[in-house]
N, C-alpha and C positions, 0 to 999 in steps of 0.2 A: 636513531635510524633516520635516514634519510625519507624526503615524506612520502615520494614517490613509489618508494621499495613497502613503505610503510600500506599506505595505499594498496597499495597489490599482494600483500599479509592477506589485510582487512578484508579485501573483497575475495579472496580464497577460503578464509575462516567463515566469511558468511556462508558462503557456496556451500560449503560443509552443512553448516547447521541450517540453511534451508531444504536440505536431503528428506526431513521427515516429513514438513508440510507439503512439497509435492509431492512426496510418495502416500500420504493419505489422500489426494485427491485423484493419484494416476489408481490407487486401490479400490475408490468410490466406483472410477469411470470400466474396473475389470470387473466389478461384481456388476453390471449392468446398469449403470449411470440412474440410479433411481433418485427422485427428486423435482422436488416441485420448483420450475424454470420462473416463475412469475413473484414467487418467495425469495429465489437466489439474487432476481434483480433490487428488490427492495432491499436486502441486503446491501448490493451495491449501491443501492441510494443511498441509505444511512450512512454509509464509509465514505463517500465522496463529500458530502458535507461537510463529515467530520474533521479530514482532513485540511481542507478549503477553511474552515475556520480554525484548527490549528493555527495552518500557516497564519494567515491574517493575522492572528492574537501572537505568534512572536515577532510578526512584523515589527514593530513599534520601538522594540527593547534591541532589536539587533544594531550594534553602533556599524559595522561593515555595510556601506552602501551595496554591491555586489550581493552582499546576502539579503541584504533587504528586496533589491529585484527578485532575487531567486524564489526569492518566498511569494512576492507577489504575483510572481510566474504561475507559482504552483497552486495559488489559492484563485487564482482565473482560470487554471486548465481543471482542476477540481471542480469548480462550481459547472463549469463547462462539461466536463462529462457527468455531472450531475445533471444538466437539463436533458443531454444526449440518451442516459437511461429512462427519466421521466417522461420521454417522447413516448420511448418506445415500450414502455411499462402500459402508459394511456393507448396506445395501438392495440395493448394484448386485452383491454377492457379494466386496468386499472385506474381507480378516481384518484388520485393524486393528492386531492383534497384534503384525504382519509393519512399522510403519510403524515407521522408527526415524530420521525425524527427517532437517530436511537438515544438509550438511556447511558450514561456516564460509564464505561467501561474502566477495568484496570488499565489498558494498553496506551488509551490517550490518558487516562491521569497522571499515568508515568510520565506520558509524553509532557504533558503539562509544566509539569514540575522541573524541569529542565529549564535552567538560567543560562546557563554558557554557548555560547556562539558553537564553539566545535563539536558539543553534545548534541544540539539539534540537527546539523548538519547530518551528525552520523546516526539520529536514530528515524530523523525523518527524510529527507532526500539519499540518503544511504541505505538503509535498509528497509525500511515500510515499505519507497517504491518498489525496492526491489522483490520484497515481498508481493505485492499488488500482483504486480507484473508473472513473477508464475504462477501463483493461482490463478489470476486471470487465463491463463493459455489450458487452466485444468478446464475451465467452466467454457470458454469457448470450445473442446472439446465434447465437452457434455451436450453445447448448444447444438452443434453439429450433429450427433446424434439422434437427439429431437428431431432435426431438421428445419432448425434456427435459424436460417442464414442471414436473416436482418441483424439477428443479436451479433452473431460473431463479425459482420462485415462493421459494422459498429466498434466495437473492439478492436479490429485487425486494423484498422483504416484510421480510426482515433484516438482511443484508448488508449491501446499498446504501445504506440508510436512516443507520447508524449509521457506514459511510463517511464521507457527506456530514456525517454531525455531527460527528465526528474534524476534517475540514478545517476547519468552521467555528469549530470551538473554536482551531484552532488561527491562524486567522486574526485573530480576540478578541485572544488569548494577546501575539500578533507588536505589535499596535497596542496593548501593555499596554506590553509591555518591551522594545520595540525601541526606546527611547528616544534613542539618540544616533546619529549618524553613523559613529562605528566599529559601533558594536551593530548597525545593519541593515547594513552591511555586511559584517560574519561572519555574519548572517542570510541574506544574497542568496548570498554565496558555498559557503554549506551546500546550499542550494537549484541552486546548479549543480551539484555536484558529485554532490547524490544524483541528478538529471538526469542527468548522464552518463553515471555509472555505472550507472545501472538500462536506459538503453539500450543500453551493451554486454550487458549481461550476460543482456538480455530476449533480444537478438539471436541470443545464443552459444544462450542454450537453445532459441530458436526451429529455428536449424539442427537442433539434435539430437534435438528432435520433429516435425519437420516442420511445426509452425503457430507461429503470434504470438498466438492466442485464447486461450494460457493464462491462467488469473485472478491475480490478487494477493493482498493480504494483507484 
């Protein structure tokens, strides 16, 4: 398949298998948006970290100059709207001080273990953003409802913005060097798996806040 046509499969099949984790979160925001907003940011802290040092730690091994930017892109807009949330965490009377970061999940171990160029591409600038990015639009719904408007104008204005340019680089990226039929095929199969995995594990922590309207990375 041509990488183009291939491409726009991939980003259809994701679309698909993104169906649940927004619809648990548009589910959270119909049963009454319950949830502690100052909890959901810390969340977003730990994710933005996490990510920002992903990238950095594939930086080094990527021989594609191109992705090697892309990555440092993403590991400066990450660390970036990780200061952006800690503003506004410290605004709502959080010490920051106290933040020490999340514990080793499945989702980036997975992520971790990923050596090949076209697999990172497709599980981190391909679908994580893309991931981010709707839930993100669940939890500035929720924000708004509180009557958040620092949090979501934060989000609207920076966040999402630089989201949607992560996924699209990473889309670029896919139809660059997805070149062969084995290569989009450990590209698509990276792409289910961070699928998978990110809706158990959205799920798991959903129970144990009581919403799906947490944000991403």
């Amino acid at each position: 398949m041509d990488t183009v046509s291939f491409v726009q499969e991939l980003e259809a099949f994701k679309a698909e298998r993104l169906s649940p984790i927004v619809g648990a979160g548009q589910l959270s925001l119909a049963d009454g948006a319950h949830g502690d907003g100052k909890k959901m940011l810390q969340v977003a802290l730990a994710n933005e970290i996490s990510v920002s040092e992903l990238a950095a730690a594939w930086m080094p091994s990527v021989p594609q100059i191109d992705v090697k930017i892309a990555l440092a892109r993403q590991a400066g807009d990450e660390a970036g709207h990780f200061q952006l949330v800690a503003d506004r965490l410290a605004a709502l009377g959080f010490d920051i001080a106290e933040f020490q970061g999340a514990a080793e999940n499945p989702l980036f171990a997975y992520m971790k273990s990923l050596s090949g160029t076209v697999e990172r591409i497709a599980a981190g600038l391909f679908t994580l953003e893309s991931i981010a990015y709707v839930v993100n639009e669940n939890f500035m719904a929720f924000c708004g409802r509180r009557g958040d408007a620092e949090t979501v104008r934060i989000y609207r204005e920076y966040i999402q913005p630089d989201e949607r340019a992560h996924q699209q680089l990473g889309q670029r990226l896919l139809a660059k060097y997805a070149i062969t039929t084995e290569l989009q095929q450990a590209a698509k199969e990276a792409v289910i798996k961070v699928l998978e995995i990110a809706t158990a594990t959205r799920a798991q922590a959903a129970a144990r806040m009581g919403t799906a309207c947490f944000p991403g990375c």
